[in-house]
Biopython code that builds the backbone (N, CA, C, O; Angstrom):
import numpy as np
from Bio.PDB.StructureBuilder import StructureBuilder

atoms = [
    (1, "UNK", "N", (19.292, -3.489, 0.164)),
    (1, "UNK", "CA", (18.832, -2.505, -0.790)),
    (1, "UNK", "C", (18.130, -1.379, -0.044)),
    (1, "UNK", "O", (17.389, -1.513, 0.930)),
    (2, "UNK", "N", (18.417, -0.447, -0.545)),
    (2, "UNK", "CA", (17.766, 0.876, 0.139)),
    (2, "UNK", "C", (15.984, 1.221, -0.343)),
    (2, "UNK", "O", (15.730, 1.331, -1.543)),
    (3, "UNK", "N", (15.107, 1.334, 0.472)),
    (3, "UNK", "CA", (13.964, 1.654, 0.007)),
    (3, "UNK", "C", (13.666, 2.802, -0.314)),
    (3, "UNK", "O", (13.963, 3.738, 0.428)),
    (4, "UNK", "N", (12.858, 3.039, -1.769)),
    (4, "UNK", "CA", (12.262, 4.445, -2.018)),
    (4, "UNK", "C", (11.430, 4.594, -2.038)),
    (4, "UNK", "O", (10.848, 3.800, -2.777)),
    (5, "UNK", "N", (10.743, 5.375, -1.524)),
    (5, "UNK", "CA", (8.907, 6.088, -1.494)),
    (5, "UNK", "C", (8.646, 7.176, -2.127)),
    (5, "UNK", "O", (8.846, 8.317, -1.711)),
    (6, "UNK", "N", (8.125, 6.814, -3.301)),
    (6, "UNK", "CA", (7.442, 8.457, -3.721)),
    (6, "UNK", "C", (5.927, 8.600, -3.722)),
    (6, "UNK", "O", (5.506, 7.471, -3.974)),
    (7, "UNK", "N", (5.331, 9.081, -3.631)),
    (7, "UNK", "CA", (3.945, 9.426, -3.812)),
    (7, "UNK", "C", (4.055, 10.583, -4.915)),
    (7, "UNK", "O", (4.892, 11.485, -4.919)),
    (8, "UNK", "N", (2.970, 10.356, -5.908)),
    (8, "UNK", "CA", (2.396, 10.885, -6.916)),
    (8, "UNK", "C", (0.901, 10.702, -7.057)),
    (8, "UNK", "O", (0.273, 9.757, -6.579)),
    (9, "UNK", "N", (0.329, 11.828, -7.853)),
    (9, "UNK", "CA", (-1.432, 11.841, -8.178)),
    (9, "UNK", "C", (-1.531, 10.799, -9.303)),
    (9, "UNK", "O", (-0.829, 10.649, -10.304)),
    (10, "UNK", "N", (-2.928, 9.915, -8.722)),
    (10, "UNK", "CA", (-3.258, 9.330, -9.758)),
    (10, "UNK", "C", (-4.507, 9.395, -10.200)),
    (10, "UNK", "O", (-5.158, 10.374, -9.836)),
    (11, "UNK", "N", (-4.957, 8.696, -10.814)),
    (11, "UNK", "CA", (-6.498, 8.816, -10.916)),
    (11, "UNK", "C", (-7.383, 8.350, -9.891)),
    (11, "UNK", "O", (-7.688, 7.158, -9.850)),
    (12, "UNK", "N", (-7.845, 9.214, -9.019)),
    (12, "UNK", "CA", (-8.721, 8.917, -7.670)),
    (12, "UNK", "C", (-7.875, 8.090, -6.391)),
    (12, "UNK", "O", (-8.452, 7.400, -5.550)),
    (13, "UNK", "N", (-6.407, 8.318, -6.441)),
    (13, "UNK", "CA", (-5.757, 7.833, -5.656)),
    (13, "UNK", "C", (-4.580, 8.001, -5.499)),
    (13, "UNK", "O", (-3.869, 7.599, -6.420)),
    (14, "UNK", "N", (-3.959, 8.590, -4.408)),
    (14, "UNK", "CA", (-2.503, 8.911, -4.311)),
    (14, "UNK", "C", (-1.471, 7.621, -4.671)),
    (14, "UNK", "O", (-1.336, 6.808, -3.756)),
    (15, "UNK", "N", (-0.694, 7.349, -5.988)),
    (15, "UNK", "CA", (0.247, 5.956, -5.590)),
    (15, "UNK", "C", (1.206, 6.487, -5.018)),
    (15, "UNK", "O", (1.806, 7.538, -5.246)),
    (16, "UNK", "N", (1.356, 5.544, -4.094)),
    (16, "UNK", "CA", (2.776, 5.353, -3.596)),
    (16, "UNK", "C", (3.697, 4.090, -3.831)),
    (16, "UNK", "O", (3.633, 2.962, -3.341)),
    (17, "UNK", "N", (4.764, 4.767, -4.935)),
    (17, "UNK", "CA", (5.593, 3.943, -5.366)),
    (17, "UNK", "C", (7.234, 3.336, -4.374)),
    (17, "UNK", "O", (8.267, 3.855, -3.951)),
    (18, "UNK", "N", (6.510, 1.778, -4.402)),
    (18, "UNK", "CA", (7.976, 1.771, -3.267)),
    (18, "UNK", "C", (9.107, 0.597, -3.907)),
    (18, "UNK", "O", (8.838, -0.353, -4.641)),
    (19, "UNK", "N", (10.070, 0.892, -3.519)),
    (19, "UNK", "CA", (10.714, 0.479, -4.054)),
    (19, "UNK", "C", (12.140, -0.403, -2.849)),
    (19, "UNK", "O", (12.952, 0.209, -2.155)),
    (20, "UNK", "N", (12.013, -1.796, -2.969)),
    (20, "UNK", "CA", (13.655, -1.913, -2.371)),
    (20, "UNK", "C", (12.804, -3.014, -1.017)),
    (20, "UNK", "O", (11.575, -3.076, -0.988)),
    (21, "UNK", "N", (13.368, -3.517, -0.359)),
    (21, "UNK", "CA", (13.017, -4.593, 0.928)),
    (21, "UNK", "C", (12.231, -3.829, 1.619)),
    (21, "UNK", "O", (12.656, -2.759, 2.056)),
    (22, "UNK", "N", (10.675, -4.331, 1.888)),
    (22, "UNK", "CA", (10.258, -4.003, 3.268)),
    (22, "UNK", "C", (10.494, -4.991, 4.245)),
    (22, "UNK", "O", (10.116, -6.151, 4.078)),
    (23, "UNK", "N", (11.289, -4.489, 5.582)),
    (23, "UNK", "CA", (11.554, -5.092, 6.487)),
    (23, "UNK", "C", (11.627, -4.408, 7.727)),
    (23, "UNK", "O", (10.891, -3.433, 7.877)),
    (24, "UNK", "N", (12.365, -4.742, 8.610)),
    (24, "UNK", "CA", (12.271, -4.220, 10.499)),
    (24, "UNK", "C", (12.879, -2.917, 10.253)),
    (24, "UNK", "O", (12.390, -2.033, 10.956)),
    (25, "UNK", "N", (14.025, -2.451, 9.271)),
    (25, "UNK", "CA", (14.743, -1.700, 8.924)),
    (25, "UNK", "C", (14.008, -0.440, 8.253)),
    (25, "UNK", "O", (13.973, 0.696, 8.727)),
    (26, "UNK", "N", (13.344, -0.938, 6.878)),
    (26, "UNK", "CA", (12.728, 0.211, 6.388)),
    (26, "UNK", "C", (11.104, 0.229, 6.401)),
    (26, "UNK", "O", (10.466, 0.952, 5.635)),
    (27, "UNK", "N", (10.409, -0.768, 7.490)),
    (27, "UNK", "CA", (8.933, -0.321, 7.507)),
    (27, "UNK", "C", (8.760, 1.021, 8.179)),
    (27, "UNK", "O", (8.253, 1.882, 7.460)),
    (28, "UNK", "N", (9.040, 1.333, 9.262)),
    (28, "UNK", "CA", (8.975, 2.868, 9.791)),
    (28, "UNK", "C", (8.857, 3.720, 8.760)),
    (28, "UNK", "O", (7.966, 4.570, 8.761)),
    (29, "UNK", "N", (9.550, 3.627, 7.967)),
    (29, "UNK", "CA", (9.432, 4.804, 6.433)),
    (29, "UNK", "C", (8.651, 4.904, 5.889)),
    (29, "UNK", "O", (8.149, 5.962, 5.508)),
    (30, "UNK", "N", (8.185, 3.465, 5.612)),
    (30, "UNK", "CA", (6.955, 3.296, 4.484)),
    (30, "UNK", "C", (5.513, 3.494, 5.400)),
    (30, "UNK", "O", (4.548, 3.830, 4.713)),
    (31, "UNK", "N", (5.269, 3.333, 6.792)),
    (31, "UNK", "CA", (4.633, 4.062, 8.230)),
    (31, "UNK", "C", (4.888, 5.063, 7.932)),
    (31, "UNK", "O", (4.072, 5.432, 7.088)),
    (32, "UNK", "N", (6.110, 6.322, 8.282)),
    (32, "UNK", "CA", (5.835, 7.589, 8.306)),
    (32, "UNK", "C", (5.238, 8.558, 6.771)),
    (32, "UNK", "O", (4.677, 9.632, 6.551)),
    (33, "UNK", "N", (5.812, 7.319, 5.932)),
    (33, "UNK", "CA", (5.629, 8.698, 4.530)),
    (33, "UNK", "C", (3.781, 8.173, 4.175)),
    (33, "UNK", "O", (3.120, 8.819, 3.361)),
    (34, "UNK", "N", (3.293, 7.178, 4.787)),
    (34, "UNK", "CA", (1.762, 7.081, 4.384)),
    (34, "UNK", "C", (1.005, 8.070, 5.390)),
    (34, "UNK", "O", (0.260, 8.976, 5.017)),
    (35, "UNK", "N", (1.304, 7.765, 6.714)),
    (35, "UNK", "CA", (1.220, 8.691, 7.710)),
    (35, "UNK", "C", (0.816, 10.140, 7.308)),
    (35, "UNK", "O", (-0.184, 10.826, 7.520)),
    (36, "UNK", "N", (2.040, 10.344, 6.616)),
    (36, "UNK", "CA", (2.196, 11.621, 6.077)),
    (36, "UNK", "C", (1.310, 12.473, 4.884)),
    (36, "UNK", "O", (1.183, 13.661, 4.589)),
    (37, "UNK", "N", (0.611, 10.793, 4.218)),
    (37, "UNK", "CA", (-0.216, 11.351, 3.410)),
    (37, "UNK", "C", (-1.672, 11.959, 3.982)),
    (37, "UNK", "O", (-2.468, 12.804, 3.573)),
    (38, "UNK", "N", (-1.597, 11.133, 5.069)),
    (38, "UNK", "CA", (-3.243, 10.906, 5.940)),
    (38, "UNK", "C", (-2.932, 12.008, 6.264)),
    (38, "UNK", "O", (-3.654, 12.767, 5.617)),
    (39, "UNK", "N", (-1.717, 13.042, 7.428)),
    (39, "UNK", "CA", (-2.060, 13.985, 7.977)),
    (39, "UNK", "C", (-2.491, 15.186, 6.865)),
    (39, "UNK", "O", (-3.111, 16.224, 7.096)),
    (40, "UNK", "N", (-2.071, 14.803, 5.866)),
    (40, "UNK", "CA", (-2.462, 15.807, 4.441)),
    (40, "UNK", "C", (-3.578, 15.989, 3.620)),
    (40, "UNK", "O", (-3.779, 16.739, 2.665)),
    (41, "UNK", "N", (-4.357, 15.032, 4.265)),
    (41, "UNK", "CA", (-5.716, 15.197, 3.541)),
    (41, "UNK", "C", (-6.075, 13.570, 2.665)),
    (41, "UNK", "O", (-7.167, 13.006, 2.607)),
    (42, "UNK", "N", (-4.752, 13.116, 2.061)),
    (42, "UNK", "CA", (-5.205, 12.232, 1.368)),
    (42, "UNK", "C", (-6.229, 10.668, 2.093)),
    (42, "UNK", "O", (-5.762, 10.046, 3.047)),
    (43, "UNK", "N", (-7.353, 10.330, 1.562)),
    (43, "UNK", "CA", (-8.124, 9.523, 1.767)),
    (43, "UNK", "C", (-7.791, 8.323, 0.818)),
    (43, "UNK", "O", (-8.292, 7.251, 1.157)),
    (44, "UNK", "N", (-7.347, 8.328, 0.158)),
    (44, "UNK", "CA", (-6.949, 6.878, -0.802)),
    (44, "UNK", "C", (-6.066, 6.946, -1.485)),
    (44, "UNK", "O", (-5.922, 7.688, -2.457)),
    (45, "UNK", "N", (-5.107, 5.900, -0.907)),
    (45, "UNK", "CA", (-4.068, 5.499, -1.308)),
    (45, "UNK", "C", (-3.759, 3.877, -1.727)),
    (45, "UNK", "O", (-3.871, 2.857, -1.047)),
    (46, "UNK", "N", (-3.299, 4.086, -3.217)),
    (46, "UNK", "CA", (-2.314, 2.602, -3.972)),
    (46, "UNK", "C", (-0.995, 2.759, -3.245)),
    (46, "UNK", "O", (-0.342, 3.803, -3.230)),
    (47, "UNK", "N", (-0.664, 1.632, -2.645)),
    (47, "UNK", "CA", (1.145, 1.190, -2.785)),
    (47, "UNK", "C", (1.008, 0.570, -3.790)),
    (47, "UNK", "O", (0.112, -0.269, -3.876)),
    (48, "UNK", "N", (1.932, 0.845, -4.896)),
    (48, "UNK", "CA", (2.608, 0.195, -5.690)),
    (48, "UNK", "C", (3.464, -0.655, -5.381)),
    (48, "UNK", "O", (4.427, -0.088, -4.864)),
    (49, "UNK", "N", (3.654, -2.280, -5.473)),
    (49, "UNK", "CA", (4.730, -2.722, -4.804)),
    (49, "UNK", "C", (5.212, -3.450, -5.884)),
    (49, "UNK", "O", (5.716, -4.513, -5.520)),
    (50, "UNK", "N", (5.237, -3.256, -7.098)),
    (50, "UNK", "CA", (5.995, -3.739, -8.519)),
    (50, "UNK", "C", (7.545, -3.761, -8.186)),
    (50, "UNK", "O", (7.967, -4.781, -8.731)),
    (51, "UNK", "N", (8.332, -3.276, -7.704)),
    (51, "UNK", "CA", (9.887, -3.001, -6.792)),
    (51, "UNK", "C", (9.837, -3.763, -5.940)),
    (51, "UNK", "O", (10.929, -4.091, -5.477)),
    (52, "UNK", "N", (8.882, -4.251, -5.476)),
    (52, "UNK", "CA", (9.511, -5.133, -4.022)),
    (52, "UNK", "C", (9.349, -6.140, -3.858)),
    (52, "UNK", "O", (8.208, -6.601, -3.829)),
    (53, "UNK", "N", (10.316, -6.797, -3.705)),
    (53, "UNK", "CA", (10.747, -8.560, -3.472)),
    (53, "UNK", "C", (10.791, -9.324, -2.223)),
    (53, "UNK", "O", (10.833, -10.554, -2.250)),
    (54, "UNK", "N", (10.786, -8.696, -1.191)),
    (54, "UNK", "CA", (10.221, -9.125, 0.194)),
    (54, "UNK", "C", (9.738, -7.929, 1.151)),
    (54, "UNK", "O", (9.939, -6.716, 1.192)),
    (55, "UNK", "N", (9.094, -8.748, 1.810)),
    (55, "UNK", "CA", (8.228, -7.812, 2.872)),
    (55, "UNK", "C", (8.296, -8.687, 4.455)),
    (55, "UNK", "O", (7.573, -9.674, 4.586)),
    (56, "UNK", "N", (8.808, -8.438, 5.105)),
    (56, "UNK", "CA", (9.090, -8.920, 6.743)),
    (56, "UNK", "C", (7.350, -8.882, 7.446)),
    (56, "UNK", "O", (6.408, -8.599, 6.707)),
    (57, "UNK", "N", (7.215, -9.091, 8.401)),
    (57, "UNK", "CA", (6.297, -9.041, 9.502)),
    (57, "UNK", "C", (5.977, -7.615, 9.924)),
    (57, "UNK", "O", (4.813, -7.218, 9.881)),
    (58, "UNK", "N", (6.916, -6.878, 10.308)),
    (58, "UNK", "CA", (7.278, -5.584, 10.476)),
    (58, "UNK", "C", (6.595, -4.698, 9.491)),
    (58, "UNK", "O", (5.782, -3.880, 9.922)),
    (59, "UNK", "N", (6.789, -4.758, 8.474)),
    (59, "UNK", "CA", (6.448, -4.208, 7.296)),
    (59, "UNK", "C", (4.614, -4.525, 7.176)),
    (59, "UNK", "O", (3.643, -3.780, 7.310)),
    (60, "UNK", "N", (4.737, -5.807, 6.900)),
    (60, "UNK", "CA", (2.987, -6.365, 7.203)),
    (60, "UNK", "C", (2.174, -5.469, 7.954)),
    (60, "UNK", "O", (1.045, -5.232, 7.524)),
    (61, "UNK", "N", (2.638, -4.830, 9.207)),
    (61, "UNK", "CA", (1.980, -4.575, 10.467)),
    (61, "UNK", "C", (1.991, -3.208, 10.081)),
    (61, "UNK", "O", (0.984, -2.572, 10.394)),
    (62, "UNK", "N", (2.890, -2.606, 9.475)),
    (62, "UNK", "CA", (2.869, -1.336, 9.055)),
    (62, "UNK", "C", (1.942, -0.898, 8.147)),
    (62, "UNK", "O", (1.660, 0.289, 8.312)),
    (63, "UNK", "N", (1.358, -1.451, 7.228)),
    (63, "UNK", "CA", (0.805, -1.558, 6.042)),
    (63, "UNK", "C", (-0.909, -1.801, 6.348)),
    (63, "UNK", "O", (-1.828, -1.142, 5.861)),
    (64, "UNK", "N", (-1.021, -3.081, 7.410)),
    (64, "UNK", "CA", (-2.007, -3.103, 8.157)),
    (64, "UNK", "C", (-2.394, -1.918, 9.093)),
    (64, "UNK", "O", (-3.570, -1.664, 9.352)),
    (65, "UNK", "N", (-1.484, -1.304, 9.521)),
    (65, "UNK", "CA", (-1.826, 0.258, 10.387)),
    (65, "UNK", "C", (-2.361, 1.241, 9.483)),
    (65, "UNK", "O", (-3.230, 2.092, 9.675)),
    (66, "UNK", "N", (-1.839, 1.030, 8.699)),
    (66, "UNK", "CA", (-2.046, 2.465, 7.704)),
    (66, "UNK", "C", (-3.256, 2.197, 7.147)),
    (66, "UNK", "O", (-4.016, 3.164, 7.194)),
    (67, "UNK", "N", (-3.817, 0.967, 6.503)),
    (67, "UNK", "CA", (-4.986, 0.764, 6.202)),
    (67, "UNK", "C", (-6.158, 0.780, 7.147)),
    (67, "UNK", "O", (-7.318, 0.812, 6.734)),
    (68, "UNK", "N", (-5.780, 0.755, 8.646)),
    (68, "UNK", "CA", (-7.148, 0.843, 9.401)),
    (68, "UNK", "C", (-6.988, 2.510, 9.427)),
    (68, "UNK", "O", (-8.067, 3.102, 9.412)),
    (69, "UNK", "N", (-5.962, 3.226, 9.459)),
    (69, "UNK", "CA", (-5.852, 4.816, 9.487)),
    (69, "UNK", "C", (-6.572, 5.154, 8.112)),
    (69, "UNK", "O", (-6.773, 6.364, 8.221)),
    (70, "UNK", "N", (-6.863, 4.923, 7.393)),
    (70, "UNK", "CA", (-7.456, 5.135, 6.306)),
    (70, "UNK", "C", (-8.662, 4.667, 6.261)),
    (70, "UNK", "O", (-9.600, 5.411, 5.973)),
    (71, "UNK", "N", (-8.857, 3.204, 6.571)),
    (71, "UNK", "CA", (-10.346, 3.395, 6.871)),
    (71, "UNK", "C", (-11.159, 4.409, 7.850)),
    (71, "UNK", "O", (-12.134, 5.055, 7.465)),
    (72, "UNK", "N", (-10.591, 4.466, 9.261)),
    (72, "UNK", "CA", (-11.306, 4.857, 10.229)),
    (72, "UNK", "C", (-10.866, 6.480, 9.455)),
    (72, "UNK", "O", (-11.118, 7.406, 10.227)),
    (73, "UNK", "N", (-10.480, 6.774, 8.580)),
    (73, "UNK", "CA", (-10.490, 8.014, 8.181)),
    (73, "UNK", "C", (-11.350, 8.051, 6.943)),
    (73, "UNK", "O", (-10.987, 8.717, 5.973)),
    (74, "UNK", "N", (-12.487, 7.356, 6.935)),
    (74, "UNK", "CA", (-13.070, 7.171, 5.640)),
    (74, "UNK", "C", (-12.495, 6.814, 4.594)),
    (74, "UNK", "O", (-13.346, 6.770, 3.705)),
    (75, "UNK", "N", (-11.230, 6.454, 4.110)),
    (75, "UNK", "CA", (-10.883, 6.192, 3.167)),
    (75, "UNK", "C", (-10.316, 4.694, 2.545)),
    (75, "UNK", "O", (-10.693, 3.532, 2.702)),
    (76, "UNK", "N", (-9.276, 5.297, 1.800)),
    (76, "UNK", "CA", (-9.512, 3.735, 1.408)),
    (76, "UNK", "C", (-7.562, 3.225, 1.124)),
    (76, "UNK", "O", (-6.924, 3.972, 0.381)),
    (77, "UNK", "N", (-6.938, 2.189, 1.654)),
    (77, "UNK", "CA", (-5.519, 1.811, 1.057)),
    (77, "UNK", "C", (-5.341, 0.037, 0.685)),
    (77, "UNK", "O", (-5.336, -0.978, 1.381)),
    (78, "UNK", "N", (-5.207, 0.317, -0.788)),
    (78, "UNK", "CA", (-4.966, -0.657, -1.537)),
    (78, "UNK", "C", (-3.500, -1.031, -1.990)),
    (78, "UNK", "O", (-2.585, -0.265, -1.685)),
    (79, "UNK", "N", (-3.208, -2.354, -2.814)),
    (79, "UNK", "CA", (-1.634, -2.613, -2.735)),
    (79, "UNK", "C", (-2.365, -2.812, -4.641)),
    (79, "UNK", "O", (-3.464, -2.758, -5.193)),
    (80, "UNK", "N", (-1.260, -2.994, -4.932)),
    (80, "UNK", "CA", (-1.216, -2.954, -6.521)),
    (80, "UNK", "C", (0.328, -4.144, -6.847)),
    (80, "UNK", "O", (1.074, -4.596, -5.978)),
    (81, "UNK", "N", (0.406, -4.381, -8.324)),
    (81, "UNK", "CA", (1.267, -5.444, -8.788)),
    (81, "UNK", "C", (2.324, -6.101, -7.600)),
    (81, "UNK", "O", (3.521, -6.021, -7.876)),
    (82, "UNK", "N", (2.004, -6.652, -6.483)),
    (82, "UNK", "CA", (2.236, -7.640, -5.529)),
    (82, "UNK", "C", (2.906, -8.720, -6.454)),
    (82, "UNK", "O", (2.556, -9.385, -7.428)),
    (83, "UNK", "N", (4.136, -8.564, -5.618)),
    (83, "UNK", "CA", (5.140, -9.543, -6.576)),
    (83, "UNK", "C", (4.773, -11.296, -5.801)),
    (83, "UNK", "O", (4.177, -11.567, -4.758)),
    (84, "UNK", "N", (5.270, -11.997, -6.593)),
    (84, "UNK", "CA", (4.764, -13.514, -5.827)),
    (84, "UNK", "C", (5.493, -13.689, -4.436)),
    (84, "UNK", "O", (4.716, -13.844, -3.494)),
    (85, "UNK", "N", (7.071, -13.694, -4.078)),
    (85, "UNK", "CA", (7.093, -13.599, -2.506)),
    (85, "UNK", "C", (6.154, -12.524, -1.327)),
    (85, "UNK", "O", (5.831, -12.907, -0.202)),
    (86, "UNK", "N", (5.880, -11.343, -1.811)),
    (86, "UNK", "CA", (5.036, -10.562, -0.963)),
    (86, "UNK", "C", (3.710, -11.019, -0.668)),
    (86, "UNK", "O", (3.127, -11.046, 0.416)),
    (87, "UNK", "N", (3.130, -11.555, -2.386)),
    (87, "UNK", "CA", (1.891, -12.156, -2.200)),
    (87, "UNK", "C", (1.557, -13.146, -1.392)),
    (87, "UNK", "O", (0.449, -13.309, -0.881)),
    (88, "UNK", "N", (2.871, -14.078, -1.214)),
    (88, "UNK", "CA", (2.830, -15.153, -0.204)),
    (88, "UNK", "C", (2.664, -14.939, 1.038)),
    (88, "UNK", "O", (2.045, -15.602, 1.870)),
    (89, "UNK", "N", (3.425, -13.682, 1.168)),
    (89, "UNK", "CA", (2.904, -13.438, 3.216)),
    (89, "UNK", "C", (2.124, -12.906, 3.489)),
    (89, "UNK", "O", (1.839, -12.713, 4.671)),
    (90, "UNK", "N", (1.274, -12.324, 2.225)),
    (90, "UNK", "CA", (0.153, -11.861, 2.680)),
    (90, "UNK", "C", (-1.354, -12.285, 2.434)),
    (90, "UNK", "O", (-2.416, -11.687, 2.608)),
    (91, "UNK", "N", (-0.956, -13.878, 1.840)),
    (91, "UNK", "CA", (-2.005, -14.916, 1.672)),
    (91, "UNK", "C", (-2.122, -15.926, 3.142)),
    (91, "UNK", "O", (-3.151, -16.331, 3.684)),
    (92, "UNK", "N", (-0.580, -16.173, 3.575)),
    (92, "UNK", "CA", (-0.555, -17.119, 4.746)),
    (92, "UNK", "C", (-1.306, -15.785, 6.236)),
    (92, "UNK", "O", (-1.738, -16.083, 7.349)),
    (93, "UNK", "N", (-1.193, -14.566, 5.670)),
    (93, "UNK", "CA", (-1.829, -14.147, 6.961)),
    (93, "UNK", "C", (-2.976, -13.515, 6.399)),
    (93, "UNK", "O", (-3.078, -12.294, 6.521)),
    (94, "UNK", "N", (-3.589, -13.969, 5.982)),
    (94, "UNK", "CA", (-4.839, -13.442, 5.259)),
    (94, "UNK", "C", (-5.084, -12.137, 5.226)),
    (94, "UNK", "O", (-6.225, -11.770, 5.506)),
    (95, "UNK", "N", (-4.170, -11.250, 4.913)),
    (95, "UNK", "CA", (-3.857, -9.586, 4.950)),
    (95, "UNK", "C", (-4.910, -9.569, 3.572)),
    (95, "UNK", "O", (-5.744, -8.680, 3.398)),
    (96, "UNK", "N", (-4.737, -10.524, 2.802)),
    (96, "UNK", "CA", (-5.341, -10.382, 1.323)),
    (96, "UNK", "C", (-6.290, -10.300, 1.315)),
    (96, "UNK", "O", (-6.876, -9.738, 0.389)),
    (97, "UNK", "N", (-7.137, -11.022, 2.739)),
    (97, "UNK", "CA", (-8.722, -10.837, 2.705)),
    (97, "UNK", "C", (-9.068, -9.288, 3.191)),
    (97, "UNK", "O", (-10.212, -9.061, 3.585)),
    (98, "UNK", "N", (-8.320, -8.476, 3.171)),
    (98, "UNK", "CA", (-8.914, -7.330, 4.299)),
    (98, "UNK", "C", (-8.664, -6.270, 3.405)),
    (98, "UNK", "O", (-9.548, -5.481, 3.071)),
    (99, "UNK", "N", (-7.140, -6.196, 2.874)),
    (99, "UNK", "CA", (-6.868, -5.200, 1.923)),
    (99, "UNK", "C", (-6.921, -5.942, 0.408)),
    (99, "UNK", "O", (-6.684, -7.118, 0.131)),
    (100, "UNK", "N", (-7.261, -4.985, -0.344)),
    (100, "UNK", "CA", (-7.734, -4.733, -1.653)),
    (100, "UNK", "C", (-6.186, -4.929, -2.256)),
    (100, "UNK", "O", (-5.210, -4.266, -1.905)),
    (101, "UNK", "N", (-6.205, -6.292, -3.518)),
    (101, "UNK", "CA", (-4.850, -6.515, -4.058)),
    (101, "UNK", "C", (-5.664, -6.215, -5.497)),
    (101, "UNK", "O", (-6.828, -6.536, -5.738)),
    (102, "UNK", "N", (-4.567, -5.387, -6.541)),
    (102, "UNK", "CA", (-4.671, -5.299, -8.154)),
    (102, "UNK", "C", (-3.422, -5.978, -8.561)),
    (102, "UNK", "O", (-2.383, -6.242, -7.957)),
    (103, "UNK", "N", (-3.761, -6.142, -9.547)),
    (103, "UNK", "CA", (-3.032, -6.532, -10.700)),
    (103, "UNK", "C", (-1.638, -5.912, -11.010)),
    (103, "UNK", "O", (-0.491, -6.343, -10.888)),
    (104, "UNK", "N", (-2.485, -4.028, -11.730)),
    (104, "UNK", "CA", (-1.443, -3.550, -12.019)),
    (104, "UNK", "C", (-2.800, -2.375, -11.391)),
    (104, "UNK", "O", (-4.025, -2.469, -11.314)),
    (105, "UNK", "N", (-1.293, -0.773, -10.857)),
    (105, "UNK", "CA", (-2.021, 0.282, -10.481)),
    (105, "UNK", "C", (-3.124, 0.775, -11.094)),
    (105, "UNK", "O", (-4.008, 1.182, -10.339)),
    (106, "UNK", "N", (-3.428, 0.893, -13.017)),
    (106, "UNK", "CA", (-4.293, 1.154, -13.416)),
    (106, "UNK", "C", (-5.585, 0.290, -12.695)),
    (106, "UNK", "O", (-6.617, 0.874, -12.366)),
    (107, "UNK", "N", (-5.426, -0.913, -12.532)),
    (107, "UNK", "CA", (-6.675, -0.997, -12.157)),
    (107, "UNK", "C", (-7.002, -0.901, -10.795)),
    (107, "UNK", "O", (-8.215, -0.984, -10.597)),
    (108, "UNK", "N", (-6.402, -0.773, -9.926)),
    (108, "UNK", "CA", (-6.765, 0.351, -8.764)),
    (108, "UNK", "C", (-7.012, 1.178, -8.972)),
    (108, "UNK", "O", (-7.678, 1.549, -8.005)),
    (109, "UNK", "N", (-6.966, 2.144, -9.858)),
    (109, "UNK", "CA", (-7.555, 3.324, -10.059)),
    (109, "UNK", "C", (-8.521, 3.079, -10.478)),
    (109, "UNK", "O", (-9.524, 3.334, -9.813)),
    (110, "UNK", "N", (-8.649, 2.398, -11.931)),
    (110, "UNK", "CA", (-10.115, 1.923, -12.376)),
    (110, "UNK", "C", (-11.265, 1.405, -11.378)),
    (110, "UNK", "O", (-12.453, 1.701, -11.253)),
    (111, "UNK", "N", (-10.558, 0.662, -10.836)),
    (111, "UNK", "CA", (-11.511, 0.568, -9.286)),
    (111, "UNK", "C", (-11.980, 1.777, -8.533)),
    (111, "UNK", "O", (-13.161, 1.858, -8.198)),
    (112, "UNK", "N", (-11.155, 2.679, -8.263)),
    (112, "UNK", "CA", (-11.421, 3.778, -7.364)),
    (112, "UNK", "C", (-12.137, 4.476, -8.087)),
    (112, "UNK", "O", (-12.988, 4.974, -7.350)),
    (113, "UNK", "N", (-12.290, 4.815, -9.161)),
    (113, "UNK", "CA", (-13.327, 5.297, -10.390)),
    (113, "UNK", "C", (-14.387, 4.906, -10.686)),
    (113, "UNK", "O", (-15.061, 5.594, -11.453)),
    (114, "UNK", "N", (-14.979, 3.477, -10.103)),
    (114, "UNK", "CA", (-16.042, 2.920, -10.466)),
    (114, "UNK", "C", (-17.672, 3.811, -9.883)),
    (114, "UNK", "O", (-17.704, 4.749, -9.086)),
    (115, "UNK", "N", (-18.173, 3.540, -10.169)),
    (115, "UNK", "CA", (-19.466, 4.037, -9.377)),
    (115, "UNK", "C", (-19.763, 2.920, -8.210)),
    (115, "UNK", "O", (-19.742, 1.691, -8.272)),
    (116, "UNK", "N", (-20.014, 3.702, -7.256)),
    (116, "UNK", "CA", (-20.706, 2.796, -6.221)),
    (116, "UNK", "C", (-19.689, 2.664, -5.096)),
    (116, "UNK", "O", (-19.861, 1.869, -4.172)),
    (117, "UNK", "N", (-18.630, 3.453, -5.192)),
    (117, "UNK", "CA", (-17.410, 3.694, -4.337)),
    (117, "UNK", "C", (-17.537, 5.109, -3.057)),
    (117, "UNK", "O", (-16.582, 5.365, -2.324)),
]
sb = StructureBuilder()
sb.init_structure("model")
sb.init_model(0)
sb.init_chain("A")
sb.init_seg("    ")
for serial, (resi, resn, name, xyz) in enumerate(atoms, 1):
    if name == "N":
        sb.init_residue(resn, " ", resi, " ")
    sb.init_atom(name, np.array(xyz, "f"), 0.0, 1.0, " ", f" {name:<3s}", serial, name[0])
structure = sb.get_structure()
């Protein structure tokens, strides 16, 4: 399956909606187009990963990059509706303890909206 990335404004957070396998193949993409948000100013970013049904190692590491680029850039990158195989690889590598998992995107935003953020 081919992956799609869009980024759109949300409430206090750029989502980025992806769509299709993250793997060795299409993590570079989902790396360059977050990349792309950081060189732009954006400080917080949702992946949406409601579309995606697996996620490789590759992908993991990508996702983990982008979130320390966002921290050490003051900001902030969260994952949103984490389907149950994704959730699994990112419970066995405790990615879950480090980055911020929602439910559904609204409440990443609702989060990013809170006071005390």
């Amino acid at each position: 399956m081919d992956l799609r990335v869009a980024a759109r404004p949300g409430r206090g957070y750029t989502v980025v909606e992806v769509r299709g396998d993250l793997d060795m193949a299409t993590a570079p993409r989902l790396r360059e187009s977050l990349q792309q948000l950081i060189d732009a100013g954006d400080r917080h970013v949702v992946v949406d990963l409601a579309e995606v049904d697996f996620m490789d190692s590759s992908a993991l590491g990508a996702l983990v990059m982008m979130f320390k680029a966002l921290r050490d850039a003051g900001g902030r990158l969260t994952l949103a509706a984490v389907q149950p195989p994704v959730l699994s690889v990112l419970t066995i590598t405790s990615v879950d303890q480090a980055i911020d998992l929602f439910d559904t995107v609204e409440a990443a935003e609702a989060d990013a909206a809170s006071p005390g953020d």
